[in-house]
N, C-alpha and C positions, 0 to 999 in steps of 0.2 A: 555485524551490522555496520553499516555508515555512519563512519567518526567525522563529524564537522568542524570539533574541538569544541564544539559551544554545549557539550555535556551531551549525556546520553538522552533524557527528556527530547531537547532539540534536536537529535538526532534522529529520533524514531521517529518526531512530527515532522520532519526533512522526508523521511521514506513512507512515510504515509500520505505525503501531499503528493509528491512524485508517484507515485502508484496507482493514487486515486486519480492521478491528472491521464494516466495511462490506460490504466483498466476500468474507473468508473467506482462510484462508490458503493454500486451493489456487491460489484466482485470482490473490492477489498473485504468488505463486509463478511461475503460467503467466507473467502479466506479463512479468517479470522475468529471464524466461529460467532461472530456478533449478530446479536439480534435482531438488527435493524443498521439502514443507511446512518440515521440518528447518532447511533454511536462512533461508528466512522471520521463522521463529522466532527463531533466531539471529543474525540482524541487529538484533531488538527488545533481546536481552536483552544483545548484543555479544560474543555468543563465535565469530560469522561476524564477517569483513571488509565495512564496507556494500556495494552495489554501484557501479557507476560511475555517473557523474552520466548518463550519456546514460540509463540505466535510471532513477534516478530523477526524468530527468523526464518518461519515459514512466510513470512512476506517481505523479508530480503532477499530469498531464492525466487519469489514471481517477481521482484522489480529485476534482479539479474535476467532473469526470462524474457522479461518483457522487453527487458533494453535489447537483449541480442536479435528478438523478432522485430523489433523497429527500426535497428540498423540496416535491416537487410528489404523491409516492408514497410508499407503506411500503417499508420494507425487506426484503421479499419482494420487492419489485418489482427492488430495486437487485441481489440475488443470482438472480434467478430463472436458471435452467440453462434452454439449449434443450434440445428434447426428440431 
């Protein structure tokens, strides 16, 4: 995961703002196994529990994802929905 140095708490809220500003807060969401955008949300702002690390490191492998298709794409490209 992404070390800010400002502890791990702000760390994961660092890669879950970043992610969700990327992919949207449904797909973090699907990601992550959460029930709802709701919770998403509430891990950013801290009125949800984060999730467990094995969840965030499957959603530090889609923000690595996401940045290598934005480098190269717009950010339509990185949300685009299959049809």
């Amino acid at each position: 995961m992404v070390d800010t140095g400002t502890g791990p708490d702000t760390a994961a809220r660092t890669l879950i703002t970043e992610l969700r500003s990327l992919l949207g807060a449904k797909l973090v969401a699907y990601l992550a196994e959460a029930p709802d955008t709701a919770t998403a949300h509430g891990w950013v702002d801290g009125t949800t529990p984060l999730p467990d690390h094995a969840i965030l490191d499957r959603l530090q492998v889609a923000l690595d994802a996401a940045r290598r298709i934005g480098a190269r794409d717009t950010p339509a490209v990185i949300q685009r929905k299959s049809r």
